[in-house]
N, C-alpha and C positions, 0 to 999 in steps of 0.2 A: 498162638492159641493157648500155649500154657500158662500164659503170664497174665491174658484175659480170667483164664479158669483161676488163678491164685489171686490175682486183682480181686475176684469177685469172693472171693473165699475171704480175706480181710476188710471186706465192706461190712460183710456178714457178722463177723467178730466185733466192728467198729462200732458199728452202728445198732445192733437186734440190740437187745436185752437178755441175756443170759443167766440162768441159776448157776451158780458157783459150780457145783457140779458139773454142768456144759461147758462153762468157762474152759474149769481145767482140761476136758477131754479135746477142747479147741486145740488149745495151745500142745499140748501132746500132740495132738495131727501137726502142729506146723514143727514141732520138735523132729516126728520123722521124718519129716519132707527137708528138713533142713541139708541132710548129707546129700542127697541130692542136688539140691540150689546149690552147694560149693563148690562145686562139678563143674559151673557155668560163669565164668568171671562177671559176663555184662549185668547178667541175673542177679547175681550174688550182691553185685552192691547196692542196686536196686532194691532186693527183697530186705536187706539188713535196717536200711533208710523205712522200710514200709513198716518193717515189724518194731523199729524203738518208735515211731510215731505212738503204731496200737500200745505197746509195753508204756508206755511212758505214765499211766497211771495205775500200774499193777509192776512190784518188783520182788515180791516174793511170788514162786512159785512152784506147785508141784507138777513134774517132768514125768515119762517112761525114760529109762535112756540105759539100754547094755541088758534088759531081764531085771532091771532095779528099780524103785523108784525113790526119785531125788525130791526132796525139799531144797529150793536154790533160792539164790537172789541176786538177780540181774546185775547189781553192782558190783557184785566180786568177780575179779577176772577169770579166777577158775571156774563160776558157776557161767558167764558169760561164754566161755569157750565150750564147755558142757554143749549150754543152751543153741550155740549160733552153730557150732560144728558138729555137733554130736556126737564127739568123738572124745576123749583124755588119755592122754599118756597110753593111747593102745599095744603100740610095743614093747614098754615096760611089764604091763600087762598080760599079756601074752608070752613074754618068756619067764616071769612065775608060773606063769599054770603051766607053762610047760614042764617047768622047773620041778613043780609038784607033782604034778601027771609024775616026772622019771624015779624021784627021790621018797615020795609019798611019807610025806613027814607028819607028825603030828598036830601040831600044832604051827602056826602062822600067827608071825606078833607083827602089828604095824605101828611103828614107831612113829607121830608126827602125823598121826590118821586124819588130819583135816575134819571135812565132813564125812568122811567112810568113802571114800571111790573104791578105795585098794579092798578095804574090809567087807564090804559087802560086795562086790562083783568076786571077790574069791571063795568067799564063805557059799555064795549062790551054786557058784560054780563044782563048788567041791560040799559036799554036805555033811562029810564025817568029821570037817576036817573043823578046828579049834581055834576060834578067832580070838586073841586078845590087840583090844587099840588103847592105843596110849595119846591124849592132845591133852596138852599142857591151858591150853588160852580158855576159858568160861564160856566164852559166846559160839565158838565154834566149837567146843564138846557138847554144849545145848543142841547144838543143829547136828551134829554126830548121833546124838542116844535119840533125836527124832526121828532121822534117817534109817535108823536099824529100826525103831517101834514102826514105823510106816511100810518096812517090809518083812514083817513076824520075823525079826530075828535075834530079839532080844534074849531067846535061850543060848542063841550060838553063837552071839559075841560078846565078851565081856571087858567093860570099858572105863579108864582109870583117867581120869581128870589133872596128872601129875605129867611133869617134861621126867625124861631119862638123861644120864648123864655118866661119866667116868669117875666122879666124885661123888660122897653121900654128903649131906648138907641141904637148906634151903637157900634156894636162889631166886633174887630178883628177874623175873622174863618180863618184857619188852617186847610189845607187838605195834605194827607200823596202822596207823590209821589214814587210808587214803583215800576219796571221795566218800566221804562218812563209811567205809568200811574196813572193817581188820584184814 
């Protein structure tokens, strides 16, 4: 019965025609249904097979996921894992805030901020508390300062386009290009 009811929920998606707006609010419902379906091995590979069918003409996307919301794109494996588990590096996660909860420190610097997971689920999390992100690479400090504008939080992080290092100087960085993504 449930696979009937989710069967017919991706017809839906496949085939109506949706305003962008619908679109996204789609794909969010199958974002939180997702932690669920991983629950279920036979399901799971099943539903994975259904949804790159539907995804297969849509690869950027915006997600709910943790109280945040993501701008991702299906190709990068961290936005992939976001997308399919709805889950990232939870534990990690979880023992900073708890870290912070006992220490209640000022400020919180994320070295190698990616797209903001760390940055903005803690900043969310803690509201006093002083986010500085550091991502060296252009294309993903782009989708970092969009990440923070898509969820008002451009007062309370502040974000530096530079790698950090044990030496002063300018360095050549090198970033890996793998199925057309960094």
């Amino acid at each position: 019965f449930f696979f009937m009811e989710l069967h017919n929920y991706f017809y839906y998606i496949r085939w109506k025609e949706l305003s962008a707006r619908n679109y996204v609010k789609n794909l969010v419902m199958i974002v939180n249904i997702n932690g669920f379906i991983n629950k279920i091995p036979f399901i799971k590979k099943i539903y994975s097979r259904i949804l790159n069918i539907i995804l297969s003409s849509k690869e950027e996307l915006l997600v709910d996921f943790k109280n945040i919301q993501l701008f991702i794109n299906i190709k990068d494996p961290i936005d992939k894992i976001i997308f399919y588990k709805n889950a990232y590096e939870e534990r990690q996660i979880n023992f900073l805030a708890e870290w912070i909860k006992k220490n209640q420190p000022n400020i919180f610097i994320d070295i190698g901020a990616n797209f903001g997971v760390y940055s903005l689920r803690i900043s969310k999390l803690f509201q006093t508390l002083k986010v500085i992100a550091f991502e060296p690479v252009l294309t993903t400090f782009n989708k970092l300062k969009m990440n923070i504008k898509i969820n008002n939080l451009e007062k309370r992080i502040k974000t530096y386009n530079v790698g950090l290092s044990s030496t002063n100087g300018l360095k050549k960085m090198i970033a890996l290009k793998r199925r057309n993504y960094i």
